[in-house]
N, C-alpha and C positions, 0 to 999 in steps of 0.2 A: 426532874422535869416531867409531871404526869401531866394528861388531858384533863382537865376540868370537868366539871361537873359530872362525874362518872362517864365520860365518854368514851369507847373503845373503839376506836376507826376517825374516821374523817379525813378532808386534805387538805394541803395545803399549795398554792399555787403564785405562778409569775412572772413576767417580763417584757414586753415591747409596748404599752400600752395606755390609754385615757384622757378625759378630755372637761369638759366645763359642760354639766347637762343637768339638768331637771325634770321633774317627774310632778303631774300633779294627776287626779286621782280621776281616772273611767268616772262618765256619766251612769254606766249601770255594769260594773263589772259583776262577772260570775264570781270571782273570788275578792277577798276585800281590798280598799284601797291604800296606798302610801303611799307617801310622798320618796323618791330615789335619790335623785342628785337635785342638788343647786345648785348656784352660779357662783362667781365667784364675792369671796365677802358676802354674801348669805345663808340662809338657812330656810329649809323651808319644813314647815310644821309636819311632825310628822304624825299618821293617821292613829285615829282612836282605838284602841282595844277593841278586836273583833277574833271571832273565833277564824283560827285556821285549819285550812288545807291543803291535803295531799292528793298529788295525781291516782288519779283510778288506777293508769296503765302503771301496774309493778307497788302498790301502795304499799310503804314497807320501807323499798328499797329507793324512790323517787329524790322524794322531799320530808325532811322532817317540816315545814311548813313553807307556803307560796301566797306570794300576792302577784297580781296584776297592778301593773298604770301605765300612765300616757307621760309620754317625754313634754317637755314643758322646751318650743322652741326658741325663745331669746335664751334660756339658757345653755341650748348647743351650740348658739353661737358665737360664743368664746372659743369655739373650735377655731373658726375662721380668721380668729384675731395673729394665729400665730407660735410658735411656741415662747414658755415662758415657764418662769418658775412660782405659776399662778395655785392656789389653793383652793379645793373643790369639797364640799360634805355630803355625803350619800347617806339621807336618813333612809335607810330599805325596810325594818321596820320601826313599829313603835318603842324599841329597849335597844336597837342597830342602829348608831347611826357615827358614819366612817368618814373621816377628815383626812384627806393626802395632799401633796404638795406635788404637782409635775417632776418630772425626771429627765423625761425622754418622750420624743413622739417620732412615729417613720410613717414615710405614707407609702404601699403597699398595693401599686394597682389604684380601684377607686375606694378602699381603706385606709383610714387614718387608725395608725395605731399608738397607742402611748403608755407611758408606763408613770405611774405614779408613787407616792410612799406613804406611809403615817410619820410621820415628823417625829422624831427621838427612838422610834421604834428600828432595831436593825432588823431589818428583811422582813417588813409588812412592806407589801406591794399589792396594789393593784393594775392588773393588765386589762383595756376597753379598746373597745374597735367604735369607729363612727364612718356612717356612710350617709349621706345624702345633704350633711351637714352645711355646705357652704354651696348650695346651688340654687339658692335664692326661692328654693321651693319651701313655705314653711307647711307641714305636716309629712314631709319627706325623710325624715330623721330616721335612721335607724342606730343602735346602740347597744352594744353587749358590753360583758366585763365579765372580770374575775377578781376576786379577793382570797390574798394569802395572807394570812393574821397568826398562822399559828394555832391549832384549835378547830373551831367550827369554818366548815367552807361555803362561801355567798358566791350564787353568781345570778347574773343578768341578762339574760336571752332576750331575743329580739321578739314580741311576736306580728309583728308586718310593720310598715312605719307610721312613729309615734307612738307607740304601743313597746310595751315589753312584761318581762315575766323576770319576778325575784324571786330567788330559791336559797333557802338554807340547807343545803345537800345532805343526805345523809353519808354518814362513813361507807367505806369500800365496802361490801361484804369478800366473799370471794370470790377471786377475779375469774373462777371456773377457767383458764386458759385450757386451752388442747396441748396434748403430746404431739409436737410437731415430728411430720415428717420429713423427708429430704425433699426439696424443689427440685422440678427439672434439671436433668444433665446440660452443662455447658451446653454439649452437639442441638440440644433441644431447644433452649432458650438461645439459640444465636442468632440477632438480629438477622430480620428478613431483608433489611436496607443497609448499605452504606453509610456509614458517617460521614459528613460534612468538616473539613475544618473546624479548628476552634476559636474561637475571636480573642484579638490581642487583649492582654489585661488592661485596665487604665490606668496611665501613666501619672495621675495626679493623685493616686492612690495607694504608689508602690509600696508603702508601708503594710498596710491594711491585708495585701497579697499574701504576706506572713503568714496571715492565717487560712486555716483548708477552709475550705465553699464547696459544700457538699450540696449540690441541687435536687429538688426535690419535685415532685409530681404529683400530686393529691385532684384523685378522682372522687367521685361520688357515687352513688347508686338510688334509684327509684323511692327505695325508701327509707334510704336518709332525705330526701331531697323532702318527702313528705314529713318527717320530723322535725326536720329545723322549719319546717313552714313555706318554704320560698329558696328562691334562688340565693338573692341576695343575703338571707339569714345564714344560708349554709355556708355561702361563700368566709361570711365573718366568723362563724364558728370555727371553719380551717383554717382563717388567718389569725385567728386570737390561740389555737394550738399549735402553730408552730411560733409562737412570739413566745408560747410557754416553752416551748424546745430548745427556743436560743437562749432563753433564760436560763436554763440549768444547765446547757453546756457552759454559758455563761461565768455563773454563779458556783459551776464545779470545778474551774480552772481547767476546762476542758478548750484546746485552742483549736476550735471547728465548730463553725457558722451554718445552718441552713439554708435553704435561699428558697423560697417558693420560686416555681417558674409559671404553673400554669395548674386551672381550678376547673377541670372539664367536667361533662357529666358522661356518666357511662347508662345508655337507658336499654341495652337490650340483656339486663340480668334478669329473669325469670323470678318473681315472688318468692317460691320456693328455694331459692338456691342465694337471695339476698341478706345474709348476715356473716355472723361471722363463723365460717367454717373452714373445713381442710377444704373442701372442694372448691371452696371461692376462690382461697388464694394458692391452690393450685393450678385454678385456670387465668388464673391474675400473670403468673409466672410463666404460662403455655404459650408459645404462639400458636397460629394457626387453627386455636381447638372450638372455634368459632363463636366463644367468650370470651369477655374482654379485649378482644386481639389491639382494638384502639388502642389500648393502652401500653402494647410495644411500639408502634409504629409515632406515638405521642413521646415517649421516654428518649427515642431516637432524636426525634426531631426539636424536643426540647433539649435537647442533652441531660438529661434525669440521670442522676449517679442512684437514686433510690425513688421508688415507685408505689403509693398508699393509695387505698380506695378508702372511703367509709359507709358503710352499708349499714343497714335498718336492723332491728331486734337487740336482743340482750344475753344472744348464745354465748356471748364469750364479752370478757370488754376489747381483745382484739389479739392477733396471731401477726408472728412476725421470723422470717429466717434468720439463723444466727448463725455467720462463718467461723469454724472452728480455728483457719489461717489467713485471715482479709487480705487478698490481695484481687490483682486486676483480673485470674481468672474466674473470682466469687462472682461476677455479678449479675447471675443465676440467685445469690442471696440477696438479693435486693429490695426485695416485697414485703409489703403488710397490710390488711387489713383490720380497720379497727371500728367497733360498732358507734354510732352518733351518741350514744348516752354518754358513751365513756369518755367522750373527750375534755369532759369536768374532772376528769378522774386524771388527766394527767397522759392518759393511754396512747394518745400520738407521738409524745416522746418516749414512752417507756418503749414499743412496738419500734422505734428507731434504733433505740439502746439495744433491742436484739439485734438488727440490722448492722448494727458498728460491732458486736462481738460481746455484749454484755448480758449477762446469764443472771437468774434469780438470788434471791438468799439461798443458805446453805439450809434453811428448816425446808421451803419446799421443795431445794434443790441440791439435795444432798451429795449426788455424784457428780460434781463440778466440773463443765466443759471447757475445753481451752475455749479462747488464751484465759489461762487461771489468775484470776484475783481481779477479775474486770467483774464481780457480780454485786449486787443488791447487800446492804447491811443493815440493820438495825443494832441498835447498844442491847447490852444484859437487860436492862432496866425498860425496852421496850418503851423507852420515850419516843421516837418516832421510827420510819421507815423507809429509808431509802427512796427515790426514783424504780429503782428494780427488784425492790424487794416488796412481798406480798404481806398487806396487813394481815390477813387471815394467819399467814405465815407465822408472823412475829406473834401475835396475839396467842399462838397456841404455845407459841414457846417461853412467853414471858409474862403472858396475862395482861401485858403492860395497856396503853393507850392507843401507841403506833399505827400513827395520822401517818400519813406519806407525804413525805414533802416533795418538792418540786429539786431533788438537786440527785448526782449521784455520788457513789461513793467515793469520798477522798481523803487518804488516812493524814494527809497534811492541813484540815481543815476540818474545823467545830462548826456547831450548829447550837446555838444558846449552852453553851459551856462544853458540849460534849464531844467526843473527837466523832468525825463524819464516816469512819473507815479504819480499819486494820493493815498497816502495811505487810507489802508484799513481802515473802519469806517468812513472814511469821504467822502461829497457828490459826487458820480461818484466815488469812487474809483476803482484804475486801479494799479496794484501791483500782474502781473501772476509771477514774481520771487520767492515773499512770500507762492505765493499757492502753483503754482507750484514744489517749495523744500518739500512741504507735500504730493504729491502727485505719487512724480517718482519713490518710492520705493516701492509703490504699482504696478506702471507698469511694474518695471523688476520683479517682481515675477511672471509675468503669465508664462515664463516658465522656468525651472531647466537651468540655463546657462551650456554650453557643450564645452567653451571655458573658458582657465583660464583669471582668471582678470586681467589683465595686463596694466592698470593703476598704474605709478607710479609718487609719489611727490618730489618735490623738495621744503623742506625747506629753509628759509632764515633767517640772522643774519648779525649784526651789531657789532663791538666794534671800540673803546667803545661805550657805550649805547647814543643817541642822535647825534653823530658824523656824522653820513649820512643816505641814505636810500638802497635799494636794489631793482630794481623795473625789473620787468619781463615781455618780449615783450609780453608774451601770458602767460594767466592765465591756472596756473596746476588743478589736477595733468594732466601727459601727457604719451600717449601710450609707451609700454616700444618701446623702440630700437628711438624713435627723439630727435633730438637734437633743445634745446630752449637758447635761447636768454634772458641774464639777464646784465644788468647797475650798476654799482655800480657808484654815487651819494653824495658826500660830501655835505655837511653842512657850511655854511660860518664860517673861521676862522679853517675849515680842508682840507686835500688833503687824496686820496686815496692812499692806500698802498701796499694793495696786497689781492689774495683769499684763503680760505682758505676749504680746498673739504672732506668731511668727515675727521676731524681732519691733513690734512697733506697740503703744502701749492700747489698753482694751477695757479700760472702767476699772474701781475701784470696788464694786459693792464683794464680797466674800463669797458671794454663787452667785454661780455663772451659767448663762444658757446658752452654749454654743452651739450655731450650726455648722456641722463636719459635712462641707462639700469637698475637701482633700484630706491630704494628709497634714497635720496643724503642730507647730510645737508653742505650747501652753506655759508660759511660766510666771510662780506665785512668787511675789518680791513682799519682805517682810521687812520690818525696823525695829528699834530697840523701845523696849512700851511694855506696857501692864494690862495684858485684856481681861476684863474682869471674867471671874470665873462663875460656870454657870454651876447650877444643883437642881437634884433631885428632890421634891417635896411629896415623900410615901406615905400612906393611910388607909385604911381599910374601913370599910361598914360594920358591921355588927355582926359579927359572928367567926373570926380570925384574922389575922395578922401579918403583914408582910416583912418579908425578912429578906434583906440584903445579903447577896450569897460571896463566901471569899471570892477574895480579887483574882486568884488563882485556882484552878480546879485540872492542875493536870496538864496545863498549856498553855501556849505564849500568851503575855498577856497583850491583847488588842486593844488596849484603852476603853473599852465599853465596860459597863457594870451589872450585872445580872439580879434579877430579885426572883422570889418565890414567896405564892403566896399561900398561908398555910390555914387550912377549915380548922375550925373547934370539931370536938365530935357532937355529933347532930346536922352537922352544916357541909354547906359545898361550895366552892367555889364557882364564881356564877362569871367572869370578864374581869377585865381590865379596862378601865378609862385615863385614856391619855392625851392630858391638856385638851379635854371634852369629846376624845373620839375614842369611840371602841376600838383595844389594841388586843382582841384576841381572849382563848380564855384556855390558853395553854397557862400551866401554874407556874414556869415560868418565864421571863419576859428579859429580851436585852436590849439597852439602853444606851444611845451613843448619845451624849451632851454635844451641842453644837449652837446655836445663835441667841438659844432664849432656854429660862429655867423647864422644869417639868415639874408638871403636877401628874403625879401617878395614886391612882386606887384602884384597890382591885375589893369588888362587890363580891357577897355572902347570900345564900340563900338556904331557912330551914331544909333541914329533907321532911318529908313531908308526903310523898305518891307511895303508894305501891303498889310492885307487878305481882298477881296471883299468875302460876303456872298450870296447864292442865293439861290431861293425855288423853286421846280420844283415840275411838275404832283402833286402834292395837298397841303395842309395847312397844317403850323407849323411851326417854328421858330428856331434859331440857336445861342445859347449862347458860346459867348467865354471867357476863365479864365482869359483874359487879352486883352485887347482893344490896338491897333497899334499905331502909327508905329513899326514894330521892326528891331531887330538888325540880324546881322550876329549871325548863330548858334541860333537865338531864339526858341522856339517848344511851341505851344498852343495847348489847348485841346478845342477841339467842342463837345456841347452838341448838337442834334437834337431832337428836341418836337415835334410829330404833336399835331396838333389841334383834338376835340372830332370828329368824322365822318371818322377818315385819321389811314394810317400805316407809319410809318417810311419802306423804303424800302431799303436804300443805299445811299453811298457817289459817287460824282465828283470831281476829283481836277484838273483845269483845263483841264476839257471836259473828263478827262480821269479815268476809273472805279476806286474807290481805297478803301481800305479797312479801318476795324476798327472793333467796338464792338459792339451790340444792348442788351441794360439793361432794363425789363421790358417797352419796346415797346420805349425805348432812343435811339438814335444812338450817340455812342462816337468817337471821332477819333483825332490824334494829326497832326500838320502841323508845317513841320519845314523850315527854312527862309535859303538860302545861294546859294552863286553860281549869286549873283545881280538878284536875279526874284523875282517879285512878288506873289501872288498866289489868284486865285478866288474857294472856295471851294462854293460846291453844295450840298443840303441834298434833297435826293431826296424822296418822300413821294405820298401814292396812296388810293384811298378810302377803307376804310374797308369792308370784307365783300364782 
């Protein structure tokens, strides 16, 4: 399973979120127009070939390309209709355009959050936050997202309402994190106040209580607050990254929930001291030191078991304490800071995952802290990257592709054939799910929760016993008041029959969109019948071939089918389209059959660009993750080394300043190919000293 189109980085993302919205195109944007989302059962045209662009601020590292539009308001108003297992197309650009079906929606404060899928695809999701949607105001819309495909990573920022900003991200470079130091001494960090009682759990819930509620506090700072644009933009940016948190504790069999409690701003950080450093989040941790102190007296009073700010610039994508024995006297380790870029990047969960005890890969983190085998993993082969492991990481050690996905390590679970983790006891073990579950019940007790538990489950059943299965878009339990998404699933030689909802019966159709306002037991009643069987219908364009991979690869088999799709030489593999929606352009793709056949192709493109390299004002050299020619939509990552006497100083691309990362005197940067140009990138380098 490699990245497409010679891509080396990217990510991939997921969980609580999306809605029914439309996009149609700025009267006179600065960047060009497209059409986003439509409604439901439509489509809406999407814009003409126009040259793209990349943000000034960091160009390099921003966007491999961005459009601006305007939200189209009768189509956010299917928001207001309710949930359902309604179907939405996001053409973002002219060669993008992404079809999912609902899943799940939670509403969150004055956020509506939802999560969506691509239909046959397992584990494309898209996560969308909406705000303003149903209040009768039309040009009031605001609208984010995230798309995880596997591959290249899209998202959707707000930019004020009505308005938003499409990005096709570039890959991680390097995440440059700090060598953390110790936080504050317990004596140091001990609340200045009193706790308060903790409030009874809800009793229509008790199931759901099962699982740890770890609460959380996420501050802001000056310039973030200036980055996402607005209040309200930043506010949906925290809520659409912790939707990606519960997704991958979700999705990693990790049983511990998040819970936002409260979204404050913190406005007396100083310019200079606003990113992400040791100094921030050691006065994050400080009381008393006459920054941040809101932020204990806030932790108290919400009962915060963990405590995030997100602050402006790109010093780091974010820092985070990690207890080496979590228990109730850690939570002194409670803090992190993570910069506003980064939260595309996954970094508000990853920054938690130190929080809970989970430590890097073993390339950037070689001498492994307890608790041991909670860390980051990527495979041999560099197919992707852990939650906590560093693409740069992986990349150095396997050359591979390694996108970082949205999950952590779990040696009992695959990700598109490959096992997710190495169990514990054996060499390099990588298995933070296993620790992890030992650990999270130590971190919500730092402090007296002040919110009821309001986690509830949704039981599932079968009769008769072996007749079918019951499978669930997203893994419970789930906040009370959303509505989830469940399949009921015959068995050959059965047909479905009907459901059956806390003893009484509940419709017939095969998915179902319930709302979990308690704890519910759900059961699929099957009969003796012939459901006709669905298939796959594989094809490729012109220039390679797809290939059905064994049914087995090393582990249980989960009734999904896996393909790969393979270039001729000359060519590259350019996406997937599935049953007309972009499914990604990882080479390879898993497939769960479910209500209707599948038309799958995955499209070819010559190579055809190439990168000249050059070295300017002093010695050193320029490695690339992939040698040319390439294709349309390719993206490379440049390493710059100087030589001993020399600095690394900066990039050129095409004569022109452009940005990127510098990792222990490296300079990183990606370069992506479209639009018919070639490109000569430059690293420019000066004597030391």
């Amino acid at each position: 399973m490699k990245r497409s189109k010679k891509w080396a980085g990217g990510i991939a993302l997921g969980a609580m979120v999306l809605g029914a919205t439309g996009f149609s195109a700025p009267p006179a944007p600065p960047r060009p127009q497209a059409a986003a989302f439509s409604g439901p059962g439509s489509m809406l045209s999407v814009a003409p070939p126009a040259e793209d662009t990349t943000p000034e601020d960091g160009g390099g590292t921003e966007a491999v390309r961005q459009r601006d539009a305007m939200l189209n308001p009768q189509a956010v108003d299917a928001l207001c209709q309710g949930p359902s297992d309604r179907e939405y197309s996001f053409p973002l650009f002219d060669d993008v355009t992404v079809e999912v079906v609902e899943q799940a929606r939670n509403q969150i404060g004055d956020v509506t959050v939802i999560t969506a899928a691509v239909k046959g695809a397992v584990g494309q999701r898209v996560i969308a936050t909406a705000q303003g949607a149903c209040d009768g105001k039309l040009g009031n819309e605001q609208v984010t997202a995230q798309f995880m495909l596997g591959g290249d990573n899209y998202a959707i920022e707000s930019n004020g309402p009505g308005r938003v900003s499409i990005t096709q991200v570039t890959p991680v470079g390097d995440e440059d994190e700090i060598n953390m130091s110790m936080p504050p001494t317990p004596a140091a960090a001990q609340p200045a106040t009193p706790r308060s009682a903790p409030v009874a759990p809800d009793k229509n819930c008790a199931q759901g209580s099962k699982t740890t509620l770890i609460d959380l506090l996420v501050g802001y700072t000056p310039k973030a607050l200036a980055e996402a644009g607005g209040v309200s933009q930043i506010r949906a940016d925290i809520t659409r990254s912790v939707a990606l948190t519960n997704d991958a504790l979700a999705d990693s069999q990790i049983n511990a929930r998040v819970r936002l409690v409260h979204i404050p701003a913190v406005s007396n950080v100083p310019a200079a001291r606003d990113g992400v450093t040791q100094d921030l989040i050691k006065a994050l941790a400080t009381p008393r030191d006459n920054l941040l102190d809101e932020m204990q007296s806030l932790r108290d009073q919400y009962g915060a078991d963990l405590v995030s700010v997100i602050a402006g610039g790109r010093a780091a994508g974010g820092l985070g304490y990690s207890p080496k024995a979590p228990a109730k006297s850690t939570a002194n380790y409670g803090y992190n800071v993570v910069a506003h870029a980064a939260l595309k990047n996954f970094s508000l969960g990853h920054e938690i995952g130190h929080n809970l005890g989970s430590s890097h890969d073993r390339t950037t983190q070689p001498n492994q802290p307890p608790p041991y085998g909670a860390n980051g993993y990527f495979p041999r082969t560099g197919d992707f990257a852990s939650l906590m492991a560093y693409e740069s990481g992986c990349r150095k050690a396997t050359n591979g592709p390694c996108g970082r996905i949205n999950r952590f390590s779990n040696a009992s679970l695959t990700y598109r054939g490959l096992p997710l983790g190495i169990p514990i006891g054996q060499p390099d073990e990588a298995d933070a799910a296993r620790v992890l579950n030992n650990t999270v019940t130590a971190i919500a007790s730092y402090r007296d929760t002040k919110s009821s538990d309001t986690l509830c489950a949704v039981s599932t059943a079968v009769t008769p016993a072996g007749a079918g299965t019951v499978e669930a878009a997203e893994n419970g339990p789930y906040p009370k008041g959303t509505s989830a998404l469940f399949t009921a699933k015959p068995n050959a030689g059965y047909v479905f029959a009907g459901w059956t909802l806390d003893g009484r019966a509940y419709g017939t159709d095969r998915t179902l969109n319930l709302p979990v306002t308690a704890d519910r037991k759900l059961t699929a009643t099957f009969r003796k019948g012939n459901t006709p069987q669905k298939s796959v219908q594989a094809s490729a364009t012109r220039g390679g071939t797809v290939q059905q991979k064994p049914a087995k690869r090393g582990a249980p088999d989960n009734g999904t089918l896996l393909y790969d799709a393979v270039a001729k030489p000359g060519w590259s593999f350019t996406g997937w389209t599935l049953n007309g929606s972009n499914a990604g352009d990882d080479d390879t793709i898993e497939l769960s059959l479910d209500d209707e056949n599948l038309q799958l192709r995955a499209e070819f493109d010559r190579n055809k660009y190439d990168l000249d390299t050059k070295v300017q004002g002093g010695e050193g050299t320029i490695a690339l993750s992939e040698q040319g020619p390439y294709a349309e939509g390719d993206t490379v990552i440049a390493t710059a080394t100087p030589a001993p006497g020399f600095i690394f100083t900066g990039w050129l691309l095409d004569d022109e300043e452009y940005g990127g990362d510098t990792d222990k005197a490296n300079g990183e940067t990606a370069v992506s190919f479209s639009n018919d140009r070639d490109h000569t990138l430059t690293a420019l380098f000066a004597e030391a000293g």
